[in-house]
mmCIF file of the N, C-alpha and C atoms, coordinates in Angstrom:
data_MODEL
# 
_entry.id   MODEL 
# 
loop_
_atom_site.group_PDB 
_atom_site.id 
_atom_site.type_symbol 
_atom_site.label_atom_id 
_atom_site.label_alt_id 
_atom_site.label_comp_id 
_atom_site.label_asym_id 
_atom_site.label_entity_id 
_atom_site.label_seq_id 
_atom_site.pdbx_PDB_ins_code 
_atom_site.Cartn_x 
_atom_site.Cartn_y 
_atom_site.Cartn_z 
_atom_site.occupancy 
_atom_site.B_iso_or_equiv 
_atom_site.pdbx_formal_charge 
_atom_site.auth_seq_id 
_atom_site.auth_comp_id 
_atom_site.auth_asym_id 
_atom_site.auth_atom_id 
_atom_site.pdbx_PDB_model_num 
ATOM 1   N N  . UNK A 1 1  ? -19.093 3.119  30.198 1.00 0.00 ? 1  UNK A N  1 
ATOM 2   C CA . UNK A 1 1  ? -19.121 2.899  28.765 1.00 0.00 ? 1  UNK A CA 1 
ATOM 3   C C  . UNK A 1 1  ? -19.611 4.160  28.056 1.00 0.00 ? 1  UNK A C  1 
ATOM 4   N N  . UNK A 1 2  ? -18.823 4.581  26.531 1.00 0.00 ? 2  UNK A N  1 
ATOM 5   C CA . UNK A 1 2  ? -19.284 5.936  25.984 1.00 0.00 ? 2  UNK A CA 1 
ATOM 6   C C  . UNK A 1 2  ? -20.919 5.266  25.706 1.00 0.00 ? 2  UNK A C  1 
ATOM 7   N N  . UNK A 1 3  ? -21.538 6.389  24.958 1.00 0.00 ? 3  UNK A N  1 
ATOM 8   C CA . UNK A 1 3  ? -23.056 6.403  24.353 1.00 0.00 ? 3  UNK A CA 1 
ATOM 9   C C  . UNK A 1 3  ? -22.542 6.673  23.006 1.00 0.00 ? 3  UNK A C  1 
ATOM 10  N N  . UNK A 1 4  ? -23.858 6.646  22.493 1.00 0.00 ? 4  UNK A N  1 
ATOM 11  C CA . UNK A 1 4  ? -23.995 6.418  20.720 1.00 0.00 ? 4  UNK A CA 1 
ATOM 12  C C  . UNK A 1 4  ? -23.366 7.912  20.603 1.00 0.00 ? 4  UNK A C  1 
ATOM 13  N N  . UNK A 1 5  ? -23.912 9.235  21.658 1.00 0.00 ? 5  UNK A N  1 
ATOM 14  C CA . UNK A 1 5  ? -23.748 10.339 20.978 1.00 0.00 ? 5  UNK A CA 1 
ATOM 15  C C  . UNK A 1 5  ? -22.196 10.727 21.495 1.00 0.00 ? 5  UNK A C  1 
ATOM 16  N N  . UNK A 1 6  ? -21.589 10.102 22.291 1.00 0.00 ? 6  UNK A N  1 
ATOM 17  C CA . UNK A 1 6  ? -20.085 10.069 22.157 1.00 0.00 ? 6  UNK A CA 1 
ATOM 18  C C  . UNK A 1 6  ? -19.529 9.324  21.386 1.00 0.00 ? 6  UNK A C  1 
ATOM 19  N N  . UNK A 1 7  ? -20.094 8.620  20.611 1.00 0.00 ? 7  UNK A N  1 
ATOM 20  C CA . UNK A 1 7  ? -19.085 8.095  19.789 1.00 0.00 ? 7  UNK A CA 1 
ATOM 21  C C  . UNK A 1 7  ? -19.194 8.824  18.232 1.00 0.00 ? 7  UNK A C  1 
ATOM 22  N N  . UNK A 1 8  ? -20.279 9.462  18.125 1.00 0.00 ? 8  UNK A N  1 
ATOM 23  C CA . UNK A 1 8  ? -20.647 10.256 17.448 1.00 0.00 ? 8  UNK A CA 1 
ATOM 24  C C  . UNK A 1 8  ? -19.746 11.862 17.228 1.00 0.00 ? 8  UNK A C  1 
ATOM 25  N N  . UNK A 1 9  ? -20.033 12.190 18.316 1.00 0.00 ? 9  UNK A N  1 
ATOM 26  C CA . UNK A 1 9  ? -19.332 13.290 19.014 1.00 0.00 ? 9  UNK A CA 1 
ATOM 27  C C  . UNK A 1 9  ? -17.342 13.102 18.541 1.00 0.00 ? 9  UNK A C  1 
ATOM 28  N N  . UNK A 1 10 ? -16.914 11.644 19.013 1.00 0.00 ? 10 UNK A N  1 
ATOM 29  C CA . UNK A 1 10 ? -15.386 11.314 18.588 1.00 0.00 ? 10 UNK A CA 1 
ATOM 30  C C  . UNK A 1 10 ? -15.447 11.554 17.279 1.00 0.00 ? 10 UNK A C  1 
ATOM 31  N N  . UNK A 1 11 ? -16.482 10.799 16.229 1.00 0.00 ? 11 UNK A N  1 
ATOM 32  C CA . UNK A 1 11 ? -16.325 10.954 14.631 1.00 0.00 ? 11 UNK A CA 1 
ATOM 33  C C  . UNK A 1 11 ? -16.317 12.545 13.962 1.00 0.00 ? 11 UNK A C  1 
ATOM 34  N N  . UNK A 1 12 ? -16.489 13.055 14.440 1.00 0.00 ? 12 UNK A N  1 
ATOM 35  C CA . UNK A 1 12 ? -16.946 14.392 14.036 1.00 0.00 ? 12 UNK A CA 1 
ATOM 36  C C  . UNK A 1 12 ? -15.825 15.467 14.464 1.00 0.00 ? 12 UNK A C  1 
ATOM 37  N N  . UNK A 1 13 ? -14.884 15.143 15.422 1.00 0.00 ? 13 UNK A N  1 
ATOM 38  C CA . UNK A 1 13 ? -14.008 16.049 16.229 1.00 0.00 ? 13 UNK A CA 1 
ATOM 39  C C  . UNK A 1 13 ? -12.582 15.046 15.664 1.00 0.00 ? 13 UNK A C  1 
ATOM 40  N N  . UNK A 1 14 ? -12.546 14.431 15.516 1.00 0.00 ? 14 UNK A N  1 
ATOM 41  C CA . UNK A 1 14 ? -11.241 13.601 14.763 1.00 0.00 ? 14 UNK A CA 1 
ATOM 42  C C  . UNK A 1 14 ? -11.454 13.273 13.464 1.00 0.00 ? 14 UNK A C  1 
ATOM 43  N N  . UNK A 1 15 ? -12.205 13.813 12.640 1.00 0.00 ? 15 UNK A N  1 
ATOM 44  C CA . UNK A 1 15 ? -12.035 13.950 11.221 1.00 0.00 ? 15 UNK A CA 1 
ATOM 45  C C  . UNK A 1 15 ? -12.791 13.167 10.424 1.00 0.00 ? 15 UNK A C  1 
ATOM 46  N N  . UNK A 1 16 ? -13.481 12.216 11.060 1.00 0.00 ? 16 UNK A N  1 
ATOM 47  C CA . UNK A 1 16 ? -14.250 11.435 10.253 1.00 0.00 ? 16 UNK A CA 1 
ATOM 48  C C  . UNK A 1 16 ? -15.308 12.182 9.426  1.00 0.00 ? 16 UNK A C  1 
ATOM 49  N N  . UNK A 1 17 ? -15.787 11.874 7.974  1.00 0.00 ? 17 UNK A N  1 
ATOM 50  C CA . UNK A 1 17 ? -16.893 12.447 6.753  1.00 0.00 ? 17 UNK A CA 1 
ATOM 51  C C  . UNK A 1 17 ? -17.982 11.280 7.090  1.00 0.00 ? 17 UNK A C  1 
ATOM 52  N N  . UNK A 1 18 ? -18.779 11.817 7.162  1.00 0.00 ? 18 UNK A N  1 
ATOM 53  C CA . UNK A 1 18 ? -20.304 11.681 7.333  1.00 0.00 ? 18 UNK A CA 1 
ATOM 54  C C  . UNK A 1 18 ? -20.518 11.204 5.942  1.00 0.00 ? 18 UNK A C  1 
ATOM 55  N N  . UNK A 1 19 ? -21.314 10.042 5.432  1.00 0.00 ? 19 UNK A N  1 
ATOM 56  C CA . UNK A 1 19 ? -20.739 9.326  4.115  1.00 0.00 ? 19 UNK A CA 1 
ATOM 57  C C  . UNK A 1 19 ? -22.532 9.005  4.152  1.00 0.00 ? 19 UNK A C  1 
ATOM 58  N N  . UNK A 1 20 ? -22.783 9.021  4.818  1.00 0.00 ? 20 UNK A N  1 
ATOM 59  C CA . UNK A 1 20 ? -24.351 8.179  4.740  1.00 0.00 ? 20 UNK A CA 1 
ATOM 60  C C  . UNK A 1 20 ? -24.812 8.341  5.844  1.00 0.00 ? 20 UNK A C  1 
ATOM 61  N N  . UNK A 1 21 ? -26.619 8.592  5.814  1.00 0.00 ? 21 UNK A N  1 
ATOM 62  C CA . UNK A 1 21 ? -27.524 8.860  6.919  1.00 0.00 ? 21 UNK A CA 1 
ATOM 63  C C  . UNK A 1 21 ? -29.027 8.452  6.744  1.00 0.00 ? 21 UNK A C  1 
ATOM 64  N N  . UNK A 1 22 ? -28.942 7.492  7.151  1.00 0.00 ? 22 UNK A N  1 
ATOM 65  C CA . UNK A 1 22 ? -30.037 6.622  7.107  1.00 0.00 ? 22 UNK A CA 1 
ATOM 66  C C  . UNK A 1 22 ? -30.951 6.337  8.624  1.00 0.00 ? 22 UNK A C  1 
ATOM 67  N N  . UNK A 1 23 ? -31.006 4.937  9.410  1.00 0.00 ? 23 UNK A N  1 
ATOM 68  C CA . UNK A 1 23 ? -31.353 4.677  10.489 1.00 0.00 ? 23 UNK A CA 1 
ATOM 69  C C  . UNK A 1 23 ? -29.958 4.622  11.343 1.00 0.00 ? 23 UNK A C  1 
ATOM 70  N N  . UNK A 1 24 ? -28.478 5.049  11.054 1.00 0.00 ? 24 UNK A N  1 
ATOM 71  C CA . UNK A 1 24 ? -27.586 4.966  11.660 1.00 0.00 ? 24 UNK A CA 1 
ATOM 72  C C  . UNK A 1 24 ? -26.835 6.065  10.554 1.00 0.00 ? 24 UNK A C  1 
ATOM 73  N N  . UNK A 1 25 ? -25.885 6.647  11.651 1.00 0.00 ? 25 UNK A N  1 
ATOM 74  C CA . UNK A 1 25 ? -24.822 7.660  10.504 1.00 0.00 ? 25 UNK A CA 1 
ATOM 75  C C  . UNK A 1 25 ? -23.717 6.655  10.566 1.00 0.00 ? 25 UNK A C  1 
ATOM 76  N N  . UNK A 1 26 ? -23.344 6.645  9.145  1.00 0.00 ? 26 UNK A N  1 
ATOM 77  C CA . UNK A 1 26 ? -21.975 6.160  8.555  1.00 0.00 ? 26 UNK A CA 1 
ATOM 78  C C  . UNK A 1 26 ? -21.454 6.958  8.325  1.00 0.00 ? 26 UNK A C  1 
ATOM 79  N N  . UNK A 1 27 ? -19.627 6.664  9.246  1.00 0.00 ? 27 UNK A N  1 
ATOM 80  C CA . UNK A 1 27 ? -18.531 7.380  9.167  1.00 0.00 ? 27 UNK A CA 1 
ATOM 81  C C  . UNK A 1 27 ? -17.657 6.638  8.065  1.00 0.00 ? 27 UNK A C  1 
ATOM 82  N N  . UNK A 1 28 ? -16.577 7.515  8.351  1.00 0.00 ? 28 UNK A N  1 
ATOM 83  C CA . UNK A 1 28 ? -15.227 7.232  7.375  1.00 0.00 ? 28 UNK A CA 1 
ATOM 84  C C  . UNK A 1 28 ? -14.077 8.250  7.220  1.00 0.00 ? 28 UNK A C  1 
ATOM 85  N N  . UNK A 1 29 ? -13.142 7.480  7.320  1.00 0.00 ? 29 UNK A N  1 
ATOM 86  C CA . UNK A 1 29 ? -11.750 7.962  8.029  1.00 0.00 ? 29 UNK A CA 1 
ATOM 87  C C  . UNK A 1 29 ? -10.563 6.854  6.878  1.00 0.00 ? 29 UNK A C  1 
ATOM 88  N N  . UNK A 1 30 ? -10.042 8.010  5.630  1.00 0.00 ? 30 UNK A N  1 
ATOM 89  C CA . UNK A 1 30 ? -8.635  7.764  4.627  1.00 0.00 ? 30 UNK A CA 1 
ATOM 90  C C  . UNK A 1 30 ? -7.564  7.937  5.875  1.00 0.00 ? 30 UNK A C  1 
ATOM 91  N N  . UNK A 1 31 ? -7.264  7.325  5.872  1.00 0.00 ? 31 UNK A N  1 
ATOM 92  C CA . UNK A 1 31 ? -5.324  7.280  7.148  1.00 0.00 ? 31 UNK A CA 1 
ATOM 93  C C  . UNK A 1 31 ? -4.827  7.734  5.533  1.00 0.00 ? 31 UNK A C  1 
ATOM 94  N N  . UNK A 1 32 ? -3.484  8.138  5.984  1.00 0.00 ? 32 UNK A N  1 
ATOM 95  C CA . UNK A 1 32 ? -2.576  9.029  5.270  1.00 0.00 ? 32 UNK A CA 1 
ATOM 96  C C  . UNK A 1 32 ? -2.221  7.494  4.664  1.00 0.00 ? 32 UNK A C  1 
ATOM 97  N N  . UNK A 1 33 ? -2.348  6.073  5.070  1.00 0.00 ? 33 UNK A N  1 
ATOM 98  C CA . UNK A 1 33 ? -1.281  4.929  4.464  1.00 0.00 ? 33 UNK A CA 1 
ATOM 99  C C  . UNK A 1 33 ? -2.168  4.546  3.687  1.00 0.00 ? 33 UNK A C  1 
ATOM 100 N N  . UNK A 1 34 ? -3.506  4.991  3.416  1.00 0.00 ? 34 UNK A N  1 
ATOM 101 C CA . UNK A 1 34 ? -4.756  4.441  2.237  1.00 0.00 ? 34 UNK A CA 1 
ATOM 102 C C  . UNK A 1 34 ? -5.260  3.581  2.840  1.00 0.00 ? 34 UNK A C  1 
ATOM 103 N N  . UNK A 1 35 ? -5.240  3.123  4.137  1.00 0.00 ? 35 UNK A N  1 
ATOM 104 C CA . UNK A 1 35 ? -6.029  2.711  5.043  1.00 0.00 ? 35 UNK A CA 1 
ATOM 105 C C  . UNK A 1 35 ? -7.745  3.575  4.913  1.00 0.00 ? 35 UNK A C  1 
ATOM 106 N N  . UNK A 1 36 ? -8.791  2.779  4.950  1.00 0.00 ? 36 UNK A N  1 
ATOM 107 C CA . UNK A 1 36 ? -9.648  3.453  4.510  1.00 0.00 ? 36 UNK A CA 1 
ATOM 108 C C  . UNK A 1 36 ? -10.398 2.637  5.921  1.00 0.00 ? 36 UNK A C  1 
ATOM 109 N N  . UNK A 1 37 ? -10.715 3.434  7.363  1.00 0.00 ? 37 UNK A N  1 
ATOM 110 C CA . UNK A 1 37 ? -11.947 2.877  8.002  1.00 0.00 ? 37 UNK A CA 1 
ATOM 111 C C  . UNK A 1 37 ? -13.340 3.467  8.154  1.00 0.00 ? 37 UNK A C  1 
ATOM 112 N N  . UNK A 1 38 ? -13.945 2.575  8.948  1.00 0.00 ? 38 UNK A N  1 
ATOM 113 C CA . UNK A 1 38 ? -15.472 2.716  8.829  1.00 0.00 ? 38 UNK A CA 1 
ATOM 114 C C  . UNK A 1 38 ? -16.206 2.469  9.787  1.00 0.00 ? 38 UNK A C  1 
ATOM 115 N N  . UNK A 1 39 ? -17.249 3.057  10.295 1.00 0.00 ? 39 UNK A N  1 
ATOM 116 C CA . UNK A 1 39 ? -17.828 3.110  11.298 1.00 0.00 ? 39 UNK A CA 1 
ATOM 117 C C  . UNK A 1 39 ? -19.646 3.284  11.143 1.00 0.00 ? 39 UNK A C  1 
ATOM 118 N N  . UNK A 1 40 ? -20.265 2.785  12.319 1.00 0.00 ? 40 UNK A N  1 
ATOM 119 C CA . UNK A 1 40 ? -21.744 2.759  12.129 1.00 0.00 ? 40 UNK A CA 1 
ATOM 120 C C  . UNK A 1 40 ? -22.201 3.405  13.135 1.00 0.00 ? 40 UNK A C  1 
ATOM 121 N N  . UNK A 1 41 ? -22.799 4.449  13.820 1.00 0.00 ? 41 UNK A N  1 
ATOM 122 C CA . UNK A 1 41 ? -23.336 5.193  14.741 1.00 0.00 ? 41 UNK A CA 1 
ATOM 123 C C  . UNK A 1 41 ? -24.345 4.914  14.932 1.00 0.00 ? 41 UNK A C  1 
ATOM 124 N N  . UNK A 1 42 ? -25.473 4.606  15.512 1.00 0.00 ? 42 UNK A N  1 
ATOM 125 C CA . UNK A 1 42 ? -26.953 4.300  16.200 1.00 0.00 ? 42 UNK A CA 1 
ATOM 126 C C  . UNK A 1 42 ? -27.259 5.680  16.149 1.00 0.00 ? 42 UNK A C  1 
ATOM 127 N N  . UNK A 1 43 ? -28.375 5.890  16.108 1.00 0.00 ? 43 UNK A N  1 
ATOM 128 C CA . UNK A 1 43 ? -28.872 7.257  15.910 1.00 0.00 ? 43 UNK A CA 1 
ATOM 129 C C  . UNK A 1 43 ? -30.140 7.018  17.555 1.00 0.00 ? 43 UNK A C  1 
ATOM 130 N N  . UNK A 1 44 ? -29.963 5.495  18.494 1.00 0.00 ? 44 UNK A N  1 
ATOM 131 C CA . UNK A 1 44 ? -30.400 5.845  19.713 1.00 0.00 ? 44 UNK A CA 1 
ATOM 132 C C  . UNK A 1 44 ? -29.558 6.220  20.620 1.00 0.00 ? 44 UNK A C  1 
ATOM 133 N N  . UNK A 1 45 ? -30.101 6.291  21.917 1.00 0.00 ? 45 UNK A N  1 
ATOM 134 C CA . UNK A 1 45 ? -29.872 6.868  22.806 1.00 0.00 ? 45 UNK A CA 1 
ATOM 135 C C  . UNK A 1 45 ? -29.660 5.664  23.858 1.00 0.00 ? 45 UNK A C  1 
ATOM 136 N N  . UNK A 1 46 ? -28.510 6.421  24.836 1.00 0.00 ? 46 UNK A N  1 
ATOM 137 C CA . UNK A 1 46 ? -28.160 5.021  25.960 1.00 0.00 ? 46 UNK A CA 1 
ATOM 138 C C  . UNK A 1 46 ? -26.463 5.131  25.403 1.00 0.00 ? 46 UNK A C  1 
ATOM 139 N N  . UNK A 1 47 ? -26.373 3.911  26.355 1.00 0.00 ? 47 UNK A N  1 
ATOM 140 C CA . UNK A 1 47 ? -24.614 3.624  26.110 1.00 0.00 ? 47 UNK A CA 1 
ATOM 141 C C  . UNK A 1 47 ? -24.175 2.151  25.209 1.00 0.00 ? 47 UNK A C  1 
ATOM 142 N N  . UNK A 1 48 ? -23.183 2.027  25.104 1.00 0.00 ? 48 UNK A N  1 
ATOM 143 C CA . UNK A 1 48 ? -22.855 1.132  23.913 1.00 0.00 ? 48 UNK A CA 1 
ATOM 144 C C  . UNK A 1 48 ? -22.500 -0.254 24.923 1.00 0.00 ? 48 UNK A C  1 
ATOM 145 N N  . UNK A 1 49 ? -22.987 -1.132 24.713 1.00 0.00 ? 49 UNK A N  1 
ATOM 146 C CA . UNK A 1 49 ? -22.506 -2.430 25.661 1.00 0.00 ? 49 UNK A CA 1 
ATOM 147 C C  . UNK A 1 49 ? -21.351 -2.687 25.348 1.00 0.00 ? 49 UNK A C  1 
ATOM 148 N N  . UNK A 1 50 ? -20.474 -3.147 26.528 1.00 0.00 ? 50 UNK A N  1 
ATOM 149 C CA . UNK A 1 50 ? -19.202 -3.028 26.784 1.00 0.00 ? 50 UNK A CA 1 
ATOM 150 C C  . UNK A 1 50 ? -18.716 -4.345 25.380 1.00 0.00 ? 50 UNK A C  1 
ATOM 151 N N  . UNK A 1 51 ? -18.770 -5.196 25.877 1.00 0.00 ? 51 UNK A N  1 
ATOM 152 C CA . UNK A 1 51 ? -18.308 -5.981 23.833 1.00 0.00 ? 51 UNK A CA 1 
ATOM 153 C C  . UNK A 1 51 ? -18.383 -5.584 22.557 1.00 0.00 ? 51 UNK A C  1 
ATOM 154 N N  . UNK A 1 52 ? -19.529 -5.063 22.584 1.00 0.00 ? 52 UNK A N  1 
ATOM 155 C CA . UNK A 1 52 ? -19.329 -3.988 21.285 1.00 0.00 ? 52 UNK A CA 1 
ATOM 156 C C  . UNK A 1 52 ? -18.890 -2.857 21.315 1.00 0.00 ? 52 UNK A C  1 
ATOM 157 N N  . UNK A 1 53 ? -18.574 -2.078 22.484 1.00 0.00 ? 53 UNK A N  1 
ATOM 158 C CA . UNK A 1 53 ? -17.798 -1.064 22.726 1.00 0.00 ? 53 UNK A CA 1 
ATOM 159 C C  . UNK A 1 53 ? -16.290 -1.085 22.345 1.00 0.00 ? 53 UNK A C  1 
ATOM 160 N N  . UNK A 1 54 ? -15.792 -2.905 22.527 1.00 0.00 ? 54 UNK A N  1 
ATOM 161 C CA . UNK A 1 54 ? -14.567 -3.371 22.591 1.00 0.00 ? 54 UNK A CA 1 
ATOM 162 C C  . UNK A 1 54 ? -14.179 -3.388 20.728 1.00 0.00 ? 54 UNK A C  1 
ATOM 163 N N  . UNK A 1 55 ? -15.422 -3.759 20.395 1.00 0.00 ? 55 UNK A N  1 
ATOM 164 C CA . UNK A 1 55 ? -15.247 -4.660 18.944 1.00 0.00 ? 55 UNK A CA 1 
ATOM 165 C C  . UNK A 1 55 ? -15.336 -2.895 18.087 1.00 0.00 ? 55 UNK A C  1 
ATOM 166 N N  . UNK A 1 56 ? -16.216 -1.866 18.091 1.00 0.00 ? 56 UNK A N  1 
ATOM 167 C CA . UNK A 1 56 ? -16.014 -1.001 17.619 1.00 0.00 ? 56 UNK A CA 1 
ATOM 168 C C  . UNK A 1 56 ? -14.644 -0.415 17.985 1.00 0.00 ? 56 UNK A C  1 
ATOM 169 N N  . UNK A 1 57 ? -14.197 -0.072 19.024 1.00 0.00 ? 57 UNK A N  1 
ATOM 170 C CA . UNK A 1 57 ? -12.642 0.940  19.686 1.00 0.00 ? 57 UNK A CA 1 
ATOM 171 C C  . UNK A 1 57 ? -11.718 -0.093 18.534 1.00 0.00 ? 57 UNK A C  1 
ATOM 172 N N  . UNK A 1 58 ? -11.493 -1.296 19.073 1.00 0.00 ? 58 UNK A N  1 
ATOM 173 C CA . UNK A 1 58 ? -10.333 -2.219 18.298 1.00 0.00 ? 58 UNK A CA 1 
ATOM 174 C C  . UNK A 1 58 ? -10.513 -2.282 16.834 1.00 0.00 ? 58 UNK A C  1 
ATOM 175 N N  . UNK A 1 59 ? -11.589 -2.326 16.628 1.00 0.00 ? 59 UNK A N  1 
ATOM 176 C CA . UNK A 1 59 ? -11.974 -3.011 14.664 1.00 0.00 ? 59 UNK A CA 1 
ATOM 177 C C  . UNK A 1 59 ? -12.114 -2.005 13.927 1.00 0.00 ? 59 UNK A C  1 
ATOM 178 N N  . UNK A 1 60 ? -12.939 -0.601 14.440 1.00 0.00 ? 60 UNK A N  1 
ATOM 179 C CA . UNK A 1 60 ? -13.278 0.067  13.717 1.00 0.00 ? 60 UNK A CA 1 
ATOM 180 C C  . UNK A 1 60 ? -12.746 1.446  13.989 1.00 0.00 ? 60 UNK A C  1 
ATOM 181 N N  . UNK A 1 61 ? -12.620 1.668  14.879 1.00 0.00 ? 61 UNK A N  1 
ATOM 182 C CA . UNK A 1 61 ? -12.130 2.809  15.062 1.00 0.00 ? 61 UNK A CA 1 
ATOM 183 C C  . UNK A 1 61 ? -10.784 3.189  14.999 1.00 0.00 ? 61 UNK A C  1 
ATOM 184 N N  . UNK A 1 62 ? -10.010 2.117  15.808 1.00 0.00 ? 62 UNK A N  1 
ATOM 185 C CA . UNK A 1 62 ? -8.123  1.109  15.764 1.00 0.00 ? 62 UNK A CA 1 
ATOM 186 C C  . UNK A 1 62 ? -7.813  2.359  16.194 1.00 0.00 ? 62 UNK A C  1 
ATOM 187 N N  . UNK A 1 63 ? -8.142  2.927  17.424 1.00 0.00 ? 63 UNK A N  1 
ATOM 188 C CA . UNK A 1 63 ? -8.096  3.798  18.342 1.00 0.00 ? 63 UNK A CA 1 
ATOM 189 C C  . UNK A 1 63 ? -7.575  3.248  20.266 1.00 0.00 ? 63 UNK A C  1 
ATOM 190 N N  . UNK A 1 64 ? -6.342  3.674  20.525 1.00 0.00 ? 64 UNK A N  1 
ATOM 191 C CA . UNK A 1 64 ? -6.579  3.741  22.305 1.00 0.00 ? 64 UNK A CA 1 
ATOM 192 C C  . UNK A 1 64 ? -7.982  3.953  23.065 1.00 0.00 ? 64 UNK A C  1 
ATOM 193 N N  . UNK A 1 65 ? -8.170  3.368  24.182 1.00 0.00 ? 65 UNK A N  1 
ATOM 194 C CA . UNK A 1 65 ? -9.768  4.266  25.090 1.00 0.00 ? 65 UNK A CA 1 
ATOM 195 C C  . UNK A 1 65 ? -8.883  5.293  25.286 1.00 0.00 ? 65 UNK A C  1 
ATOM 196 N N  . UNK A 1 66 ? -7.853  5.922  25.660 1.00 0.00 ? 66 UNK A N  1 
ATOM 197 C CA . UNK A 1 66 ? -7.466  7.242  26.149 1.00 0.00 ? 66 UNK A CA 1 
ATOM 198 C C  . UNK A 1 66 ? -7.128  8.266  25.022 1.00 0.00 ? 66 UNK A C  1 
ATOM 199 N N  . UNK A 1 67 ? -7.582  7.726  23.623 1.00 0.00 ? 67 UNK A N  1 
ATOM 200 C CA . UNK A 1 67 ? -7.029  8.586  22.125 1.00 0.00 ? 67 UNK A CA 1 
ATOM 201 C C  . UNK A 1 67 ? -8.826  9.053  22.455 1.00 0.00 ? 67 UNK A C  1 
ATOM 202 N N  . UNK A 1 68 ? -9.416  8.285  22.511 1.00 0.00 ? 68 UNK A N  1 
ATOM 203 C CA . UNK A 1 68 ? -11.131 8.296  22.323 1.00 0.00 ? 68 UNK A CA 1 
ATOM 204 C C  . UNK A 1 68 ? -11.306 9.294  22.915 1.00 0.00 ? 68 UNK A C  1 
ATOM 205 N N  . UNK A 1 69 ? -11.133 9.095  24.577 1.00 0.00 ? 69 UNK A N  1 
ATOM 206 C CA . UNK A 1 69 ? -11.435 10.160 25.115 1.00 0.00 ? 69 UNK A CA 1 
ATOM 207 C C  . UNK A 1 69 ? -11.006 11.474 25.413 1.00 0.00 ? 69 UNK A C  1 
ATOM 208 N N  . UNK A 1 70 ? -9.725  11.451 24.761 1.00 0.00 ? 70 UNK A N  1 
ATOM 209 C CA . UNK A 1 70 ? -9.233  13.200 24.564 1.00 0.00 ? 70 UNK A CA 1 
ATOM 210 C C  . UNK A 1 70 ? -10.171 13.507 24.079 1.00 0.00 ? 70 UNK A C  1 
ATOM 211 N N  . UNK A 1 71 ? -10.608 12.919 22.676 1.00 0.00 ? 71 UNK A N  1 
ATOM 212 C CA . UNK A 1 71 ? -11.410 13.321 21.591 1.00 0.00 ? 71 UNK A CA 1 
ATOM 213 C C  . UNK A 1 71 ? -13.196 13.745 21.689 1.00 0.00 ? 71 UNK A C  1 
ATOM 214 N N  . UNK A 1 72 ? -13.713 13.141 22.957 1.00 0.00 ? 72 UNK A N  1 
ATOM 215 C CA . UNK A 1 72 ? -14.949 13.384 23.077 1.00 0.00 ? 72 UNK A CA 1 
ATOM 216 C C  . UNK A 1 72 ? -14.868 14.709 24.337 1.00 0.00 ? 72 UNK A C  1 
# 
């Protein structure tokens, strides 16, 4: 399973704007169709449990695991 700072690491190398930084960095990613997504980063350390690993890749990110990991 990636960690907070790979998924971090994906937002930052595939285009996502850093929108907010609080106790978690908030991403955000305009698609060319005005699709507007969004993302929440943990600012700990460790890896992401595999269900929420699932529910971020599919919901929020609407990314392949093999698009992800070119990217990290």
């Amino acid at each position: 399973m990636p960690s907070w700072h790979d998924l971090k690491r994906f937002c930052e190398r595939d285009g996502w704007e850093l929108y907010k930084k609080t106790d978690h960095w908030y991403y955000q990613k305009l698609m060319s169709d005005g699709v507007l997504k969004r993302t929440k980063v943990s600012m700990g350390t460790g890896e992401i449990s595999k269900n929420l690993w699932r529910e971020i890749l599919n919901k929020q990110l609407q990314v392949s695991q093999e698009y992800f990991n070119k990217k990290i």
